[in-house]
N, C-alpha and C positions, 0 to 999 in steps of 0.2 A: 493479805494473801488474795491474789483474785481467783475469781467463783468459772472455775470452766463452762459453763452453762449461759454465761452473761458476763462475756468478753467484755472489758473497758472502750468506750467508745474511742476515735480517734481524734487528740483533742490540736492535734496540729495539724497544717495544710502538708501533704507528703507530696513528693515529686513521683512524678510516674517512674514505674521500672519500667527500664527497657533492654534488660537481658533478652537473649535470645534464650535462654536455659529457664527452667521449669522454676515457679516458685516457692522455696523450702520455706517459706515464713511462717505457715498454718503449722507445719512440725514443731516449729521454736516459740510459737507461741501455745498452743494448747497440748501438753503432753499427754490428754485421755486421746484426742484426735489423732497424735503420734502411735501410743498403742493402740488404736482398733486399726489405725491405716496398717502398721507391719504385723499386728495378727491377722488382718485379713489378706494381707497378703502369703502367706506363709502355707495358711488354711487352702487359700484357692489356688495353690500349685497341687495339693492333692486333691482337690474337687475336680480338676481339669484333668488330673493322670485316669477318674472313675471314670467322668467324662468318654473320655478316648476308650479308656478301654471295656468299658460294657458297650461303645459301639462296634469293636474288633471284639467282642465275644460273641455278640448275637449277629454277626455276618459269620463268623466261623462255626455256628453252630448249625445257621440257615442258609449259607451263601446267597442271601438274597439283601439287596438293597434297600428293598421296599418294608422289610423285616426293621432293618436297622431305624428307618424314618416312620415307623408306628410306637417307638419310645415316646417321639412325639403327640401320638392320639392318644396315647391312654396318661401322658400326664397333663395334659391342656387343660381339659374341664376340673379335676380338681385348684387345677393352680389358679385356674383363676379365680374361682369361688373361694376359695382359702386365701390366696392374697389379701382379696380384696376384705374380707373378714379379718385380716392380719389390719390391714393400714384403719378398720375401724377402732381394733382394739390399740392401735399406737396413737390414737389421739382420746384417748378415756384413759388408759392407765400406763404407770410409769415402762416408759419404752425400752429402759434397761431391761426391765424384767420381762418385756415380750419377747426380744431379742434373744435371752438366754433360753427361755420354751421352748422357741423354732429350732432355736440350735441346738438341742438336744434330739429334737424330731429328728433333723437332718443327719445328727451323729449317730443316731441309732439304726436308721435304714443303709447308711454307710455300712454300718457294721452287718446287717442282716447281706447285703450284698457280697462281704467280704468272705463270713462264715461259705456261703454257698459256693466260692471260687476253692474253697480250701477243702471240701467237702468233695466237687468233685462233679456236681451239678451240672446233670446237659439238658435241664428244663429253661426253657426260654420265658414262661409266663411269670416264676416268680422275680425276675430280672426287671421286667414290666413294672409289676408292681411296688418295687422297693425303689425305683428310679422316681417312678410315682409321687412316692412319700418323702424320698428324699428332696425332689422338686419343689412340692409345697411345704417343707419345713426350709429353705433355702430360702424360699419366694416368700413366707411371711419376716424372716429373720432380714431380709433384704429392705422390707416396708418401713420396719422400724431403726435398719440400722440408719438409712439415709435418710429418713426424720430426723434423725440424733444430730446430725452433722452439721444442721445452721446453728445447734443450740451452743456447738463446742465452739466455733469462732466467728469471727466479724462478715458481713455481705460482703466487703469486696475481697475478701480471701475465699469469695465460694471460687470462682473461674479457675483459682490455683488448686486448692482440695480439691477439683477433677480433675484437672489432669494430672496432681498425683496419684487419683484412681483408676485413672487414664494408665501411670507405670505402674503400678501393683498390678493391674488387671494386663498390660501387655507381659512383666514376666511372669502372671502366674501361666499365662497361655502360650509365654515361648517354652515356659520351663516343660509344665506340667506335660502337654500333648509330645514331647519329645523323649522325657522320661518316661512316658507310656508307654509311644512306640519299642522301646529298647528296652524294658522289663518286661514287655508281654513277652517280648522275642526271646530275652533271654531266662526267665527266672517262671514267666506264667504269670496266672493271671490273680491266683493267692496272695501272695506276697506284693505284687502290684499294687490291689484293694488296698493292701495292710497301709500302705504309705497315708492315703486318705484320712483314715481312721487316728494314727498318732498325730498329724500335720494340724487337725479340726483343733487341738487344744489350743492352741495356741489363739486361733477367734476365740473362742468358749473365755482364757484367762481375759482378752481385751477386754470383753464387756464384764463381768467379774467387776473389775479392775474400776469402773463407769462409775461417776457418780449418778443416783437418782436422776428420772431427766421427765417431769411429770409435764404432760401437755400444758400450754395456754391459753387458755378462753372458754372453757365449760363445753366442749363438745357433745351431740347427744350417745346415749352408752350406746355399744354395736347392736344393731339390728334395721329393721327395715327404714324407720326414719333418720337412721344414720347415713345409709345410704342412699337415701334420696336426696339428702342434706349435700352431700358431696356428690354428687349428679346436678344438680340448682346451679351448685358453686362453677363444676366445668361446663354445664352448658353456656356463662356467662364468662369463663377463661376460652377467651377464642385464642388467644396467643400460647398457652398451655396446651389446649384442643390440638390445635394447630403442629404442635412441635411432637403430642404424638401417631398424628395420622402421615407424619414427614415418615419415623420410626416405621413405624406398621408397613409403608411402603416398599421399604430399603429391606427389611429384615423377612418379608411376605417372598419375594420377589428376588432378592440377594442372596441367599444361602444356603450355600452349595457343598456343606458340611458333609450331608449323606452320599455325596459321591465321592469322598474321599479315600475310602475303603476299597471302592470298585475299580475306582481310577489307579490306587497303585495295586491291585490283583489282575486289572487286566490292560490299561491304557500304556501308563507308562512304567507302572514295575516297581518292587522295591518293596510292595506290601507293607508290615506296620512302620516300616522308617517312613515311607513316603508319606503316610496320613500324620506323622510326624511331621515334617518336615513342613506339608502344608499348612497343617493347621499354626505351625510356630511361624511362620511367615506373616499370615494374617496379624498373629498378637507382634510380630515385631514392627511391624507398620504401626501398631497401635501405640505402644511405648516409643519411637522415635519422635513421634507425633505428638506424645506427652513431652519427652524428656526435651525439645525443643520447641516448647507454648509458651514459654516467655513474651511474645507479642500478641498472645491472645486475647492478653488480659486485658490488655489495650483497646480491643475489638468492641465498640458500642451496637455495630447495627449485627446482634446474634441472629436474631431470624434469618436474615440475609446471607450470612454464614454459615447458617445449619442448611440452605435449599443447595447453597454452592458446592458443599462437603458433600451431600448426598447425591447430586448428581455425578461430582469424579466417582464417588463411590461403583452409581449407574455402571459407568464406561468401564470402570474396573470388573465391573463384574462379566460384560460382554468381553472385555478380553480373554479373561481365563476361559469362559463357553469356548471364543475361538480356539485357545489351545489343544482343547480337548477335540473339537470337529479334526483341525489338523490332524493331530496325532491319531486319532479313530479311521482317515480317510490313506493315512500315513504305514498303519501299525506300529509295531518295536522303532521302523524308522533300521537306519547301516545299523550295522553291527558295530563300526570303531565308533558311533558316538553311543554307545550303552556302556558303564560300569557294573559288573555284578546283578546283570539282569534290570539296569535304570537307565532310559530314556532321558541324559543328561539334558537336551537343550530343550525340553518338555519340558522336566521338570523344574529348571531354573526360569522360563516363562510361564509356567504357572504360579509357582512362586514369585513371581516381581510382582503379576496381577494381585495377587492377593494380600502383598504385602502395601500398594497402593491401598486396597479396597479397606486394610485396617487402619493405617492414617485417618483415610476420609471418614470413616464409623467413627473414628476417637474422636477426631474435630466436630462431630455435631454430636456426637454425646456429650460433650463437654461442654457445648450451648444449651443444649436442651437440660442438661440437670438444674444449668444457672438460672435459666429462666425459669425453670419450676419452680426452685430453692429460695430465688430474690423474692417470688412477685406473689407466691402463697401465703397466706397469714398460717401462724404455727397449727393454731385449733383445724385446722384444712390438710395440716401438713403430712399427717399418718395418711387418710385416705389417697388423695393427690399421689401421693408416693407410690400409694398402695397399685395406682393406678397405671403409673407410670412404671413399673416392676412387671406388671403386668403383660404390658403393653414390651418390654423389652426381654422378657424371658418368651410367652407366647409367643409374640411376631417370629423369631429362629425357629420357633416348633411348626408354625401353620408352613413356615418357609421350607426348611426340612420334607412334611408332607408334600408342598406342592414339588421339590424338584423328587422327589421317590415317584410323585405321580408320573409326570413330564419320562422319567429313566425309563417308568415301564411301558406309556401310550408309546410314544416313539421308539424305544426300543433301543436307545444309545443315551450316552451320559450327557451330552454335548445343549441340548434342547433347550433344557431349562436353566443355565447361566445367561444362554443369549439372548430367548426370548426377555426370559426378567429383567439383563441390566436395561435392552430397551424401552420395558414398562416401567422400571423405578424412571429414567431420563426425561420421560415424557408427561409421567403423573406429578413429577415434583415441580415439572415448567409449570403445568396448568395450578399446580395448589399455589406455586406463588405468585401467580399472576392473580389468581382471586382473592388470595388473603393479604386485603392491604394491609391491614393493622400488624401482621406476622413479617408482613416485608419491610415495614417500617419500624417495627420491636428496637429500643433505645432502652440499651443494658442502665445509662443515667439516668431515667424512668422509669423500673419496672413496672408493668402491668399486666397483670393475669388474666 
C-alpha cells in the first residue's frame, strides 16, 4: 500500500505529455490530494459568495467606496503577523492539525458574520472585525494547507497540482461572486452568509480525512529565531524573493476589485449583477488558463514566464482603466445599447479585460507556487509558504486601498486601473532586466 506522504519515486523514463488539457494525474494518483483539492474547492465557492457580499453590504450601508476598500486596512496587519506565525507553526507541528485550528477560526467568524445578516445589523465595524478574523484564520489554514501538497505527490506533478488549483479557484470565483450577486438581489444577505457557513465543511471533512503530515528536518519551534531562520533562508532565495516581489507588483497595482460596486451603481449599471459578472470574468480567465495548461508543464524557463504573464496581465489591467475613462466621459452611453439599465458594450469590454487579466494571474501563479514548492527544502516549507500567502492575500488588500485611494484623489473610478497597469509593465521590465538568476530560473534545476 503506498504511504501518501512519500509518493514512489518514478522508476521509469516517461514521455512528456503534451495535451493541451490540464493534468488529471495528481487526482489518480494521491486520493488525500484528490479530497483536499474538491473540498477546497466546494469550501471556496462559499468564501467567495462572503467575499462579494460583505463588499455589497458595506457599500449599501455607506455608499462609499473607500468604506468598502478599508476591509482591507483593518485585516492586513493581523494577517500578516498571523500568517506568518501560522507557516512557523507548520514546520514544528503536524500540519494537519494546524490546518483544522485555522479552519475552525475561519468557520466561526463566518458564522459570526452570518448571525449579524440575520439579525438585521446596520453596524459596519463589527463587519470589520469578523472579516478580520475570518482573514487570518484563512491565511494560516492556507500556510499549512500548501505545505501539505509536495508531501502528497511527486515534484513533477507540482505544475499540474496548480493549475488544478488554478480550476478549483477559477470556479470557485466564477461560481461564488455570481451566486452572490443574484442572492443578495434576491433572498438578502442572511441566507447568502448561510451558504458559506454549510459549503466550509466540506474543507474542514478534507483535512479530517489527511493522514499525519509532520514536518522534515527539525525546525526551530515558532518564535523569534524561527523567524529569522526563514528570513536567512529568503534573503539567500533570490529566485523565490524574486517571484514574490513579481506578485506584490501585479496585485499592489492590479486591483481593481473595489471599484466594482461603483462601477455597476453608477458607470455602467446593473448593480450586484454586474459586480457579478465582473468579478466571474476575472476567475473565468483563470480556469481557461488552468483547464488549458497542459503545455505548461512543459515550460523550463518559469521566471521568464512568470515576467511575461505579469506584464499581459500589466496591459489587461490598463484596458479595463480605459473602459471605465470612456464610459465616464461617455455616461449610460444610447439608450438601444443599455438592457435593463446595463451599459452592454461596457460591460462586455470590461469583462474581456478582465477575463485576460485572470488568465495571465493563473499563468504566473502557477510558476511561482512551482518554484517555491520544487526549490524549498520541507523544514523551510511552512514558513516560505507562510510567506508567500502572505504576499498573495496582502498584495489585493494594499491593492484594494491604493485604487479606493486613487477613486477618492481624483474623484473618478478610471485613475487607478490605468495609472497601475502602466506601473505593473514597467516595474516588471526593470525586475527582469536585473534579476538574472530569476530570468534564467530552469524548472530542470530548481533553485531557491
Amino acid at each position: 500500500m503506498s504511504d501518501p506522504d512519500h509518493p514512489a519515486p518514478v522508476t521509469a523514463v516517461e514521455k512528456p505529455r503534451r495535451s493541451l488539457f490540464v493534468d488529471l494525474t495528481p487526482l489518480r494518483e494521491s486520493p488525500p490530494f484528490a479530497r483536499l483539492w474538491g473540498g477546497n474547492a466546494i469550501a471556496g465557492i462559499g468564501s467567495q459568495i462572503t467575499v462579494v457580499a460583505v463588499g455589497l453590504q458595506i457599500y449599501d450601508l455607506t455608499g462609499s467606496t473607500l468604506a468598502v476598500s478599508l476591509v482591507a486596512l483593518f485585516a492586513l496587519g493581523p494577517m500578516v503577523v498571523f500568517g506568518l506565525y501560522g507557516g512557523m507553526l507548520a514546520d514544528v507541528f503536524d500540519r494537519r492539525r494546524v490546518a483544522l485550528i485555522s479552519a475552525l477560526v475561519a468557520w466561526a467568524s463566518t458564522g459570526g458574520i452570518c448571525a449579524l445578516a440575520w439579525a438585521g445589523s446596520e453596524a459596519v465595524w463589527p463587519l470589520y472585525l469578523l472579516t478580520m478574523a475570518n482573514t487570518v484564520g484563512a491565511t494560516v489554514f492556507a500556510s499549512a494547507d500548501t505545505a501539505i501538497t509536495p508531501r502528497l505527490l511527486r515534484t513533477e506533478l507540482l505544475p499540474a497540482a496548480s493549475a488544478l488549483n488554478g480550476i478549483s479557484s477559477g470556479i470557485t470565483i466564477t461560481v461564488g461572486p455570481a451566486v452572490a450577486g443574484v442572492l443578495v438581489a434576491a433572498v438578502g444577505y442572511g441566507p447568502t452568509f448561510s451558504i458559506d457557513v454549510v459549503t466550509f465543511t466540506c474543507a474542514f471533512l478534507a483535512v479530517v480525512l489527511l493522514p499525519p503530515i509532520v514536518p522534515e528536518g527539525g525546525a526551530e519551534r515558532p518564535g523569534l529565531r524561527s523567524l529569522v531562520e526563514g528570513a536567512r533562508f529568503l534573503r539567500r532565495a533570490a529566485n523565490i524573493r524574486t517571484s514574490f516581489i513579481a506578485d506584490i507588483i501585479a496585485m499592489t497595482f492590479g486591483q481593481p476589485r473595489v471599484l466594482f460596486p461603483a462601477a455597476g451603481a453608477v458607470l455602467i449599471g446593473g448593480g450586484a449583477v454586474t459586480v457579478g459578472v465582473l468579478t466571474a470574468a476575472y476567475a473565468v480567465g483563470g480556469l481557461l488558463s488552468s483547464v488549458f495548461s497542459g503545455p505548461l508543464g512543459q515550460v523550463r524557463a518559469q521566471g521568464r514566464a512568470v515576467g511575461r504573464a505579469i506584464t499581459v496581465y500589466g496591459f489587461a489591467m490598463l484596458a479595463f482603466g480605459l473602459v471605465l475613462l470612456v464610459q465616464s466621459l461617455e455616461g449610460h452611453g444610447r439608450v438601444s445599447q443599455q438592457w435593463n439599465g446595463v451599459h452592454l458594450p461596457a460591460l462586455a469590454a470590461a469583462a474581456a479585460a478582465l477575463l485576460v487579466a485572470g488568465g495571465a494571474d493563473n499563468v504566473s501563479a502557477i510558476f511561482r507556487g512551482t518554484i517555491l514548492q520544487a526549490s524549498a527544502p520541507d523544514a523551510m516549507r511552512g514558513r516560505i509558504q507562510s510567506v508567500f500567502i502572505v504576499v498573495v492575500t496582502a498584495g489585493p488588500r494594499v491593492g484594494d486601498l491604493y485604487i479606493g485611494l486613487m477613486s477618492v484623489i481624483a474623484v473618478a473610478l478610471w485613475p487607478g486601473p490605468v495609472l497601475g497597469g502602466i506601473l505593473i509593465v514597467a516595474l516588471i521590465f526593470v525586475l527582469m532586466r536585473t534579476q538574472r538568476s530569476f530570468r534564467h530560473y530552469d524548472a530542470a534545476h530548481p533553485v531557491p
